[in-house]
N, C-alpha and C positions, 0 to 999 in steps of 0.2 A: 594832556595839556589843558583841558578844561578844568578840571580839578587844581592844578595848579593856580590860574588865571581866577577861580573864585576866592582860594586862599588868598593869591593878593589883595584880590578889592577886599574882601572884610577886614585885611588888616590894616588895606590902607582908606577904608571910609569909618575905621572906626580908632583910627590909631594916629595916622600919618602917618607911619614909620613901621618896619618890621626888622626886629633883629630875631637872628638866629644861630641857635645852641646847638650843641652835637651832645649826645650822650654816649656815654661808653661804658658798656660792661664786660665785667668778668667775673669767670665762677672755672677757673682753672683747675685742668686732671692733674694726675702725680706727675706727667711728664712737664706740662706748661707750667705748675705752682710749685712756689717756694714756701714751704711751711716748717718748719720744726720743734720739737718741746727739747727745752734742757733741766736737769736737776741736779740738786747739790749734794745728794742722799750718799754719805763718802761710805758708810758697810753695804751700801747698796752697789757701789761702784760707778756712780753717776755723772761725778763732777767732771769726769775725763772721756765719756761715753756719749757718743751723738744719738740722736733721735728721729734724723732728719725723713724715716719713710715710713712714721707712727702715725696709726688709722686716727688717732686721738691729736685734737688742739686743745690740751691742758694747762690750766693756771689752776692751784692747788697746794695746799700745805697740808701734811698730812704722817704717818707716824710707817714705819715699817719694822717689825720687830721689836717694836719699840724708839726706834731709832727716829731721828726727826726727816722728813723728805720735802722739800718747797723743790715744785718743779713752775714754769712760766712757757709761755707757748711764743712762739717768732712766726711772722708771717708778711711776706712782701709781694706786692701786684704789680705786675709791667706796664707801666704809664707810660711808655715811649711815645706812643698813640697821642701822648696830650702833649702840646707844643710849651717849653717854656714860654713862662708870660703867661698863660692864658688866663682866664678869668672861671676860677670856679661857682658856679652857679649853686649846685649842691653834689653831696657826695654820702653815698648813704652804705654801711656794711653790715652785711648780713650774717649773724654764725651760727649754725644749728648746732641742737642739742645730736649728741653720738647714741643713738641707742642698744649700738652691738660693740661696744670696743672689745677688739681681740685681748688687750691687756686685763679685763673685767674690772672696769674702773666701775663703779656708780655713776651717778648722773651727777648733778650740782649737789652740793650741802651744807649746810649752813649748820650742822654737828657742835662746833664749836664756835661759832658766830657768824658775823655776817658775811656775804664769802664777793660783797664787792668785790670791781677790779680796776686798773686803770686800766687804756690804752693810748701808749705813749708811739711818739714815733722813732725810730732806732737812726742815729748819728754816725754810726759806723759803717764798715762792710761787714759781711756776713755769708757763708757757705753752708747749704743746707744741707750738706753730707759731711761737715768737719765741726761745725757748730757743737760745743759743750757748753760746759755751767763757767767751766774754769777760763773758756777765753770767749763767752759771752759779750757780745757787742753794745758799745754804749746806748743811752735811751739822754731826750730830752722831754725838759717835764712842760716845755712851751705846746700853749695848747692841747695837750694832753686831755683823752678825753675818759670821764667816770661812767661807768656800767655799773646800774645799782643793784644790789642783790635782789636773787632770782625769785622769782614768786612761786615756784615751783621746780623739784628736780627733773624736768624735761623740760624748759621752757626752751623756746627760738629764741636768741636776741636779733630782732628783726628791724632793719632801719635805722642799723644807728648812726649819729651822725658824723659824720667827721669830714664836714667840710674844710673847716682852719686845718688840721692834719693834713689833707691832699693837697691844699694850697700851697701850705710849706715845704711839700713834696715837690709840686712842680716848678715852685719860685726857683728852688734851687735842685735841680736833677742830679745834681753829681752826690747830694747828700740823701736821695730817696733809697733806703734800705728798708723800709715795710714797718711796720709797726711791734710790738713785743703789750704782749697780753700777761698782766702778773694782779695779785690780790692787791686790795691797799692795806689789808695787815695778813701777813706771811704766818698766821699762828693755827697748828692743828685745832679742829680738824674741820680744814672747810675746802670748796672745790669749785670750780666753774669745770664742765667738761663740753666742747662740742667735738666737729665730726672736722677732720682736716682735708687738704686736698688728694691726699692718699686713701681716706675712704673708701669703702666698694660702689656703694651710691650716691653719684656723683651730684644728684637733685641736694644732697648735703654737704657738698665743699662749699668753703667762704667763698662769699658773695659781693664784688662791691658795684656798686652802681652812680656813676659820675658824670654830671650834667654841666658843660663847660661852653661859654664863650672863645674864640678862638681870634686873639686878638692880634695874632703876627704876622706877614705877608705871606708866610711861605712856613710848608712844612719838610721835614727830609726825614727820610728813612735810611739806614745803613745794614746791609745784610750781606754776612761772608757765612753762610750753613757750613758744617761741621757733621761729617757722618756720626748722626747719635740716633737713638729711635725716638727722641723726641724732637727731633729738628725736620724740618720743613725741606729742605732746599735740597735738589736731586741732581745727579747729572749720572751720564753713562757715555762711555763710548762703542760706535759700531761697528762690525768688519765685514768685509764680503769675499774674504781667499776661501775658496769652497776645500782648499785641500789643507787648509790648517781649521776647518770645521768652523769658520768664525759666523759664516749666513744666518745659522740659528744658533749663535751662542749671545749668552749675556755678560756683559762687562758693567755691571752696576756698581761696582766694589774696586775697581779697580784705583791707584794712586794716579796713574796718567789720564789726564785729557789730553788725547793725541789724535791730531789732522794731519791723515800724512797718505800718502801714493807709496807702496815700497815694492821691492820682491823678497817674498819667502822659498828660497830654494827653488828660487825661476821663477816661481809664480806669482801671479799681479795683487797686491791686496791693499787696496784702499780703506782709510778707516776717516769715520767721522764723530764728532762730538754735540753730545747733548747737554744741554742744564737749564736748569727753570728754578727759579727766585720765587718766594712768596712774598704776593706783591696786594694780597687780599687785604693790608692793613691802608691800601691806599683806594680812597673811595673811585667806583666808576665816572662820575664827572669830573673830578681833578684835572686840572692841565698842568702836566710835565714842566716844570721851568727847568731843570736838565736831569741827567742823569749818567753818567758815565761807569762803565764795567772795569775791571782790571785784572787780568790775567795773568799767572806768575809762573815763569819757566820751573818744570823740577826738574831740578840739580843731581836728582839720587832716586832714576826711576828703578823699582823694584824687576822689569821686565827686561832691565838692560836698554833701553830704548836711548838713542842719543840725542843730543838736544835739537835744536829748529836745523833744516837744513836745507841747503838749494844747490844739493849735488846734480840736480837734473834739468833746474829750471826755478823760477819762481816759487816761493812760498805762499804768494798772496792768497787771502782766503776771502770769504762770505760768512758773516755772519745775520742769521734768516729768521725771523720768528715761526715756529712752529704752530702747525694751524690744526692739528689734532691731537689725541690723546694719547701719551706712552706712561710706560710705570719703569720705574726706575731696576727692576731685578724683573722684567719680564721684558724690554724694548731689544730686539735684536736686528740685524740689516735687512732682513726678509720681511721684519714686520715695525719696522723704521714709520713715524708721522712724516705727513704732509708739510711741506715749508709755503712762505708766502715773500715771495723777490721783493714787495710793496716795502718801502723803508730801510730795504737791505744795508748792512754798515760794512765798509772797506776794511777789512785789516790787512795793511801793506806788508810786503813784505820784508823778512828778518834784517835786523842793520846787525848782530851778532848770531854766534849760536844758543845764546842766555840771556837773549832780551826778557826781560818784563816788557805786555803789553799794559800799559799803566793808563788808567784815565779814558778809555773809549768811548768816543761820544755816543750814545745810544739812545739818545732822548725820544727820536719821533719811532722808534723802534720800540720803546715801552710805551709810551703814548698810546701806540696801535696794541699793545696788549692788556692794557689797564681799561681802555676804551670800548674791547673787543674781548671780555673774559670769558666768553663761550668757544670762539674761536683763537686761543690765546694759550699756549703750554710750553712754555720757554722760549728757549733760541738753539739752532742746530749751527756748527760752524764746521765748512766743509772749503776743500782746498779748491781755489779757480782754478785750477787745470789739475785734474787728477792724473796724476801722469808721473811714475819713477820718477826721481828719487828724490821727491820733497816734503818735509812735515815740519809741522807746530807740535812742540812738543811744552805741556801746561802741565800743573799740579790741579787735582781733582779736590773735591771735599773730603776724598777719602786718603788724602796723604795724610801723613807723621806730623810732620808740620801746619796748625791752622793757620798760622802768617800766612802761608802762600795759596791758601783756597779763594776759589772764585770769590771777588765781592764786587757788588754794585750798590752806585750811592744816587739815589737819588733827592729831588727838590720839587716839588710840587706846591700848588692856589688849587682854591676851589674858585668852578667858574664865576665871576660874575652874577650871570644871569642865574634864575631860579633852576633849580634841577626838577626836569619834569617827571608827574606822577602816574604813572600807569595805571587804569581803569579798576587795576586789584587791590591799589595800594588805600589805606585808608586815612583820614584825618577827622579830628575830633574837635570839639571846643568846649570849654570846660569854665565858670560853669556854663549850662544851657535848660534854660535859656538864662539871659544877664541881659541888666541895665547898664553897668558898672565893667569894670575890670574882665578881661577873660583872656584864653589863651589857646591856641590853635595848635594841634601837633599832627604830624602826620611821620612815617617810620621807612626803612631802611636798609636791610643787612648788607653787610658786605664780608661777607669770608666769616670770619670767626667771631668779628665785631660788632653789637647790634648799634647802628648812630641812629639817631633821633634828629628832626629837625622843629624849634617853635618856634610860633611865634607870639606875642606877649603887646597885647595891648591895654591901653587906661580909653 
């Protein structure tokens, strides 16, 4: 709090006023990044051929056989993070030169002249596993930014700008498809090559780095995970019938999320549900302005299982945030996390046997997990009275269907007041010393995302 409290007075005995920026970077793997090259090389077989999981982000004109080859490189970054409206401060991208491509491309070449490029921003959609030459995504040439040729065949293009490019990204997010990297003359024999987010060394995926004012009341985030191995969002359910072996079995994989009390051939077997959101793109001082979950019955359980039912008694459940740590193909009923009753949410019970629970308030229950991310690892939902023959019967992440997988939507401000700085955390002023102008930063992480905070005085 001290360190805090000094950053104030300096910026407000030498400024009056302090505004403050977030920064957000990304240098995304093959899972997280969208990159892909296309080309038009027709004895090559190219114009119909994707590229979308090539070690290489190539723009290049170039000969095969003799034959003419222009390939252009595609590559899009998940600004979700940056709220329309905001105000971009700056925005800088980085692409390294590839020095191993598995395809043995050369480095940059200027062979046949200069091997400039643009970088335009792309207008269309785009899929980086279907993407060809032939149904290649539009580009505008607004703001569109020039990369001069290379002064070397390894160089970095380091820093470049494109602010007005992200801007127009986030003024209008329904139109952010990433950029598309091509020569400004297409004529053998010349190349720009760097290293894509499929690389092996990941210190060489594209890099962008954006420094933004954040000028709207409220931000929200939307997440319904999808079992992929690039996705975030977990859930599992538990069992404890010791005679259908479920104590130490894992159900990570499974299509149902099922809360339910039954008997299995006389025997008593309770099951409960687990799932956890990644909620890392939402900073630890945030306040919740809501958030609600929504839960969708499956229609077509793979298990036979039948829908919600209160053949015994009430269905009513608990849902609890979880206050230690499981893994999604290792958590079983013997080795089930800790819950916390603190902000528990009511889910009442069934009004059919195929309700959707739609819209569940859950705000001070993420609150406590976004505020508490050490002790914080989803929510467990288990039936208030375990007792024959009642269950909730939900679709997992791992169903058929991703309509019906868990999603929560939440709303979030950042506090008010200053977010305070722990004794490790550091802050700089730049320049120092100064008469004149200067600017105060101190840093961040939260999950995957590194934020910044400045502040900027005259």
């Amino acid at each position: 709090m001290k360190n805090t409290m000094l950053l104030l007075l300096a910026c407000a005995a030498l400024n009056g006023t302090a505004q403050f920026s977030k920064t957000l970077i990304l240098q995304p793997d093959s899972c997280q990044g969208k990159d892909a090259v296309i080309g038009d090389c027709v004895s090559c077989g190219n114009p119909n051929a994707n590229f979308g999981n090539h070690d290489d982000f190539l723009a290049a004109s170039w000969t095969v056989g003799g034959n003419p080859s222009n390939t252009r490189a595609l590559l899009e970054f998940d600004l979700s993070a940056i709220p329309a409206g905001a105000q971009i401060i700056s925005a800088q991208l980085s692409l390294y030169h590839n020095p191993s491509s598995l395809s043995g491309n050369i480095g940059h070449s200027q062979n046949g002249g200069s091997n400039a490029g643009w970088l335009k921003r792309i207008s269309t959609a785009w899929d980086e596993m279907t993407v060809t030459w032939n149904n290649q995504p539009s580009t505008t040439t607004q703001n569109q930014v020039s990369l001069s040729a290379s002064s070397s065949n390894t160089q970095d293009y380091l820093n470049i700008d494109v602010q007005a490019l992200i801007q127009d990204m986030v003024n209008a997010p329904g139109q952010n498809n990433g950029f598309m990297l091509q020569l400004q003359t297409e004529s053998p024999l010349r190349s720009l090559l760097f290293a894509s987010s499929d690389h092996a060394n990941s210190a060489l995926h594209p890099r962008l780095e954006v420094v933004y004012e954040d000028t709207t009341a409220s931000e929200c985030l939307s997440l319904q995970p999808h079992n992929t191995s690039c996705d975030n969002g977990i859930d599992a359910v538990i069992g404890d019938c010791v005679s259908c072996g479920n104590p130490n079995s894992n159900f990570g994989s499974h299509d149902d999320m099922i809360i339910a009390s039954w008997t299995v051939g006389g025997n008593p077997s309770n099951t409960r549900a687990l799932l956890n959101f990644d909620l890392s793109a939402v900073p630890a001082n945030a306040v919740i302005t809501s958030a609600s979950l929504s839960l969708y019955h499956n229609p077509n359980s793979l298990s036979g299982n039948i829908g919600h039912s209160q053949n015994g008694g009430s269905n009513a459940a608990w849902l609890r945030r979880i206050t230690s740590a499981w893994t999604e193909y290792g958590v079983t009923w013997n080795s089930q996390p800790t819950t916390s009753t603190q902000n528990q949410v009511v889910l009442p019970a069934s009004n059919s046997t195929t309700e959707d629970y739609l819209n569940i308030d859950v705000a001070a229950l993420v609150q406590d997990i976004v505020s508490n991310p050490a002790q914080s690892f989803g929510m467990m939902i288990q039936l208030q009275t375990e007792s024959p023959q009642r269950s909730l019967l939900f679709a997992s992440s791992d169903h058929a269907n991703p309509a019906r997988h868990p999603q929560l939507d939440v709303c979030y401000t950042f506090s008010t007041g200053t977010p305070e700085i722990s004794s490790s955390s550091a802050f700089a002023m730049y320049p120092n010393p100064t008469k004149g102008s200067f600017r105060l930063k101190f840093s961040a992480i939260h999950g995957k995302h590194i934020q910044r905070l400045q502040c900027t005085g005259l």
